[in-house]
VEXMARZA-171607 format. One record per atom (N, C-alpha, C): atom name; residue in three letters; x, y, z. Coordinates in nm, 3 decimals, always signed. Layout:
N
["CA", "ALA", [X, Y, Z]]
...
//
This chain:
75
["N", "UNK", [+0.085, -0.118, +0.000]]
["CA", "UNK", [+0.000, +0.000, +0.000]]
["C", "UNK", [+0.089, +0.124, +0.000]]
["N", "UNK", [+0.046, +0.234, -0.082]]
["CA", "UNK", [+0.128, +0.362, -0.087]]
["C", "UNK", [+0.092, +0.413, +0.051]]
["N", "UNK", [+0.201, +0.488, +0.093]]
["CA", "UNK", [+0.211, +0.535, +0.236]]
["C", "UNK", [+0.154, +0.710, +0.198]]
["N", "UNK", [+0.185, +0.752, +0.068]]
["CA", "UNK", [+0.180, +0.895, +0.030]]
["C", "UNK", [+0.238, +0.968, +0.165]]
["N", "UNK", [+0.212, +1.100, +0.133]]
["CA", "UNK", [+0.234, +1.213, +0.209]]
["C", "UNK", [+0.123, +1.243, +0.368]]
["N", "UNK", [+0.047, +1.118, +0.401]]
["CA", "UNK", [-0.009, +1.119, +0.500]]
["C", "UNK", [-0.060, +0.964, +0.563]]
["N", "UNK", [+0.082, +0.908, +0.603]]
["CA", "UNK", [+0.025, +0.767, +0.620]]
["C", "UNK", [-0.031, +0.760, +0.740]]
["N", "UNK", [-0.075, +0.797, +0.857]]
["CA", "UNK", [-0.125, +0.834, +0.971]]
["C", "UNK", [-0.129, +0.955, +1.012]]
["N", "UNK", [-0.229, +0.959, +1.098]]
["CA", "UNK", [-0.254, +1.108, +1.191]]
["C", "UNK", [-0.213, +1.074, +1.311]]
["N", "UNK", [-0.103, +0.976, +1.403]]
["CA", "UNK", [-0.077, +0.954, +1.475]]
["C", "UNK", [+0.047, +1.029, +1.482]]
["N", "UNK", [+0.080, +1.106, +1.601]]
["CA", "UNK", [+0.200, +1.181, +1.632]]
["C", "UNK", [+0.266, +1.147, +1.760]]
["N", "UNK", [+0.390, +1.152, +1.767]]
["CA", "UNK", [+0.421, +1.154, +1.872]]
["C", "UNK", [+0.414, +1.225, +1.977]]
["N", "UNK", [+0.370, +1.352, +1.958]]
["CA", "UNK", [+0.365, +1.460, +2.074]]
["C", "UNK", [+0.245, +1.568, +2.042]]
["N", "UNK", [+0.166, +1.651, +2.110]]
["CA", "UNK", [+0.102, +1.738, +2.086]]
["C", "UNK", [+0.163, +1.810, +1.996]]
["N", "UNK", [+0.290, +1.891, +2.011]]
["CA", "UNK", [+0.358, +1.961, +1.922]]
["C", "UNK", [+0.359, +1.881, +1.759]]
["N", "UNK", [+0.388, +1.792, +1.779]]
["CA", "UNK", [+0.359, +1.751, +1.639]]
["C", "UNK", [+0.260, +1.687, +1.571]]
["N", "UNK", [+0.166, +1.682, +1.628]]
["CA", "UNK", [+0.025, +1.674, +1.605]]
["C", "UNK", [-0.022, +1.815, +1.537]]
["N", "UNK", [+0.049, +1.941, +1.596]]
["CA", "UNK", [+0.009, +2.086, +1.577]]
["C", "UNK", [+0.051, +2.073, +1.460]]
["N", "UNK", [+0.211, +2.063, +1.445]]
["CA", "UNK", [+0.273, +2.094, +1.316]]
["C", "UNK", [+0.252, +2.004, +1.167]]
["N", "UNK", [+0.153, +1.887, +1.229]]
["CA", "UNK", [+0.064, +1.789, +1.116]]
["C", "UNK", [-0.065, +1.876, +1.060]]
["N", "UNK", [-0.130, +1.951, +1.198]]
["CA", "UNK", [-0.221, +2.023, +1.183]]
["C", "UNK", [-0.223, +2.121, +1.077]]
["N", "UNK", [-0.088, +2.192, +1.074]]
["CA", "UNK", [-0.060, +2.298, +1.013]]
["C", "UNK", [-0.046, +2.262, +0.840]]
["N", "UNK", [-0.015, +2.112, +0.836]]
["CA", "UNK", [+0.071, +2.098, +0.723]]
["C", "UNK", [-0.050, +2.018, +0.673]]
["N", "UNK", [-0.160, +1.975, +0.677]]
["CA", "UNK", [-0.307, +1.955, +0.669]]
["C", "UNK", [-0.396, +2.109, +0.589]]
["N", "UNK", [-0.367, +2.186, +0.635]]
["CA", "UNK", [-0.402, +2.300, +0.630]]
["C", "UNK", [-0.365, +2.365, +0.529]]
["N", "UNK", [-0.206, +2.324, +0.477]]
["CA", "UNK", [-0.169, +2.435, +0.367]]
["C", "UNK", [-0.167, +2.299, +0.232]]
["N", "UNK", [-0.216, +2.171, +0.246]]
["CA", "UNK", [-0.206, +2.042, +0.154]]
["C", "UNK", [-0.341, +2.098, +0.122]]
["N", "UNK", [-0.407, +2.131, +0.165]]
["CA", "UNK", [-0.600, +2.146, +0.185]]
["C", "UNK", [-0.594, +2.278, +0.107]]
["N", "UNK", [-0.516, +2.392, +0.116]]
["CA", "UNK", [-0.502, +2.500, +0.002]]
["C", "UNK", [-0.450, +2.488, -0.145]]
["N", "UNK", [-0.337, +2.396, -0.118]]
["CA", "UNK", [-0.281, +2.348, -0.249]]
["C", "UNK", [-0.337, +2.259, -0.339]]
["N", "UNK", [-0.407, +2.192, -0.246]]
["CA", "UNK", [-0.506, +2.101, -0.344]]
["C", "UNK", [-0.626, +2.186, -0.385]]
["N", "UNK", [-0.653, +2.287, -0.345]]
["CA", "UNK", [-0.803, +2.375, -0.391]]
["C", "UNK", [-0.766, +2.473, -0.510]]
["N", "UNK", [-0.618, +2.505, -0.461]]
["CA", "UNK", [-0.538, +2.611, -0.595]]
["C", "UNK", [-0.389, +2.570, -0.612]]
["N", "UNK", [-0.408, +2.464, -0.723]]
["CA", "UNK", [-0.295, +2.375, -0.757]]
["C", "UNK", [-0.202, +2.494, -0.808]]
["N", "UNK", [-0.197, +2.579, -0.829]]
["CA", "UNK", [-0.067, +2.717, -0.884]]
["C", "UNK", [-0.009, +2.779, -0.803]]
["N", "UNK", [+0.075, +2.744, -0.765]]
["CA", "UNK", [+0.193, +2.827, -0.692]]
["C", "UNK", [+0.203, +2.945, -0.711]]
["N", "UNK", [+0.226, +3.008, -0.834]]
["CA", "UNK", [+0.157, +3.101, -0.871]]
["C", "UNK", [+0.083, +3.205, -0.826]]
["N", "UNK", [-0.001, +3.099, -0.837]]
["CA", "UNK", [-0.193, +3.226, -0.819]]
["C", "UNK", [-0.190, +3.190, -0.630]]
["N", "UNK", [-0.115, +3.108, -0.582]]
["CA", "UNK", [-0.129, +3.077, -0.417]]
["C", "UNK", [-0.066, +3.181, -0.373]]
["N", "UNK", [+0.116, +3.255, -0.446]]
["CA", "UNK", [+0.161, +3.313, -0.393]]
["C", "UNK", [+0.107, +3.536, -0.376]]
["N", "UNK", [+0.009, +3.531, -0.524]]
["CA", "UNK", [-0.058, +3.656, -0.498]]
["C", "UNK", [-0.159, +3.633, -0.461]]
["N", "UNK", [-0.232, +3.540, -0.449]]
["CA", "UNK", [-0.304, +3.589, -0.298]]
["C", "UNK", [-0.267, +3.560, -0.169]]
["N", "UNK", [-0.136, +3.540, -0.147]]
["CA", "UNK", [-0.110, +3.539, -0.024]]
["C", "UNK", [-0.064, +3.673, +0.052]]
["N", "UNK", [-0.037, +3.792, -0.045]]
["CA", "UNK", [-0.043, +3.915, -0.055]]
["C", "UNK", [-0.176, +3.963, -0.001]]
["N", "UNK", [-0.278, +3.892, -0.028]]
["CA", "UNK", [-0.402, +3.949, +0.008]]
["C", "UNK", [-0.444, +3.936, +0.170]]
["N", "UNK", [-0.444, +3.826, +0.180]]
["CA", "UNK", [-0.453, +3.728, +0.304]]
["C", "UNK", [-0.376, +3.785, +0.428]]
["N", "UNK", [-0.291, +3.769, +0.387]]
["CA", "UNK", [-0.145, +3.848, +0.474]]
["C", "UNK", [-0.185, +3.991, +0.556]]
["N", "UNK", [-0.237, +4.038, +0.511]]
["CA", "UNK", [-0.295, +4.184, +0.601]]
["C", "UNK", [-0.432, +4.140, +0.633]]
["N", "UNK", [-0.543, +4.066, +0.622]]
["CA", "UNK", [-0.643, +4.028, +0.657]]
["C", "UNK", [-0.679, +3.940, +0.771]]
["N", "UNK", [-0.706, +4.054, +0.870]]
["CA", "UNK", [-0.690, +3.987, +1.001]]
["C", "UNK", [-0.835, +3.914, +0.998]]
["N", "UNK", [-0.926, +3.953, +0.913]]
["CA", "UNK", [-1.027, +3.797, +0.952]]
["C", "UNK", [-0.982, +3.692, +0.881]]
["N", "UNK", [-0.915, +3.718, +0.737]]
["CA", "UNK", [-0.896, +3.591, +0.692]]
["C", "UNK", [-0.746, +3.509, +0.755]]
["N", "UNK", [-0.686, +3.549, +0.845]]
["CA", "UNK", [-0.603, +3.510, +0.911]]
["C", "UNK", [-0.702, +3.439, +1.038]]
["N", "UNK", [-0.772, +3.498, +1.080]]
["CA", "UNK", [-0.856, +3.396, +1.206]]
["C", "UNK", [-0.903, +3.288, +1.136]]
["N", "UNK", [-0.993, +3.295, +0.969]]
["CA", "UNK", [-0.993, +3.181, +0.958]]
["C", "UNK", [-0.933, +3.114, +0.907]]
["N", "UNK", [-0.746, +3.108, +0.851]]
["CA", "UNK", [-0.673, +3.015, +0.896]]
["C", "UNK", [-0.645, +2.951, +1.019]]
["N", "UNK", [-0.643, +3.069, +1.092]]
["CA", "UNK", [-0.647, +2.976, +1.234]]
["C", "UNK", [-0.783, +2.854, +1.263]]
["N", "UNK", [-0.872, +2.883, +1.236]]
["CA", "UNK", [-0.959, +2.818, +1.287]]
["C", "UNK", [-0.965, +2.663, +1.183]]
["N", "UNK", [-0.936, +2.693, +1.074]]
["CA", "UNK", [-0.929, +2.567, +1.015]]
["C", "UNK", [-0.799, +2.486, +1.067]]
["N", "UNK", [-0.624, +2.499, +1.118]]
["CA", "UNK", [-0.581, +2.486, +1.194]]
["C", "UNK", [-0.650, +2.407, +1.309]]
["N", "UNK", [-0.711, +2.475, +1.366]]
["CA", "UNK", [-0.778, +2.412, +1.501]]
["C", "UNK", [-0.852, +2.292, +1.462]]
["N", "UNK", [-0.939, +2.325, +1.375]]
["CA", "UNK", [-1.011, +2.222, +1.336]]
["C", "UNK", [-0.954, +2.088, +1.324]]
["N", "UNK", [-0.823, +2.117, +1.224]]
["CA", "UNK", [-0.711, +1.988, +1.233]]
["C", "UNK", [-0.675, +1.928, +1.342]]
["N", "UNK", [-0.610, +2.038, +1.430]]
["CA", "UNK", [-0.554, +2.000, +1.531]]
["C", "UNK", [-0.642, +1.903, +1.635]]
["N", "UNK", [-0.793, +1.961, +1.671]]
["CA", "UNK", [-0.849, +1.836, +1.752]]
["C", "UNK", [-0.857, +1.702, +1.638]]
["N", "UNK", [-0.858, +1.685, +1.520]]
["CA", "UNK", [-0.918, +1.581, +1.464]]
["C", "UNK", [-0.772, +1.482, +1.528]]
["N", "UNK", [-0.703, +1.524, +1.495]]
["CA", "UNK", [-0.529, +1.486, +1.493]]
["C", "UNK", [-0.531, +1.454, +1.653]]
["N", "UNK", [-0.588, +1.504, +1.767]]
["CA", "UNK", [-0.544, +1.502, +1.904]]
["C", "UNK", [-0.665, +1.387, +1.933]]
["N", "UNK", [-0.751, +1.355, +1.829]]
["CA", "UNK", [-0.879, +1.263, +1.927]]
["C", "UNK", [-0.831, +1.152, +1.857]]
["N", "UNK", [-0.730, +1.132, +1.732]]
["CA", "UNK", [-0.677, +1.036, +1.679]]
["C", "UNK", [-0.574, +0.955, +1.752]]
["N", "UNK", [-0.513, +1.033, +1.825]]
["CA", "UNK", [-0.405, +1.034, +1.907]]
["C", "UNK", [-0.451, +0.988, +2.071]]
["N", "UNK", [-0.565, +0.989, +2.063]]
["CA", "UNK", [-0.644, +0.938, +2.186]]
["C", "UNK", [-0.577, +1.064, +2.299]]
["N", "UNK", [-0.581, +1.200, +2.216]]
["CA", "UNK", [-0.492, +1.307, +2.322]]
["C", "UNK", [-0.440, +1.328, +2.368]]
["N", "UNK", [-0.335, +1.238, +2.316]]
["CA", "UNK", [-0.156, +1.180, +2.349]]
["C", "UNK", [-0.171, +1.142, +2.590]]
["N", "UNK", [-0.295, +1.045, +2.590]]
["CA", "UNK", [-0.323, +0.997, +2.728]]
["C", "UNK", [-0.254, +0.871, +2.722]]
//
């Protein structure tokens, strides 16, 4: 079986559960706007947009519990 670029959501530590979280988050942009390109001017946009910066954060979060209840909340 291919392992790809996400063979578990199991981490060893909260911290890297976060930094799975994070990297969930920007796979989930790249796959919506495959151009590097067109990702990097609007990231010009984004970048001063303090709501659209909360909702990066919040999709973040979103990851992060899926990743921490996978992890049985590293208990």
């Amino acid at each position: 079986m291919d392992s790809g670029w996400l063979p578990s959501l199991q981490t060893p530590s909260p911290e890297a559960g976060f930094e799975l979280a994070v990297k969930l988050g920007r796979m989930g942009v790249k796959a919506a706007q495959p151009s590097a390109e067109l990702r990097e001017a609007l990231r010009r946009n984004y970048e001063q947009d303090s709501e659209q910066l909360i909702a990066v954060s919040h999709v973040v979060a979103v990851h992060f519990q899926t990743i921490a209840a996978a992890n049985n909340y590293w208990r």
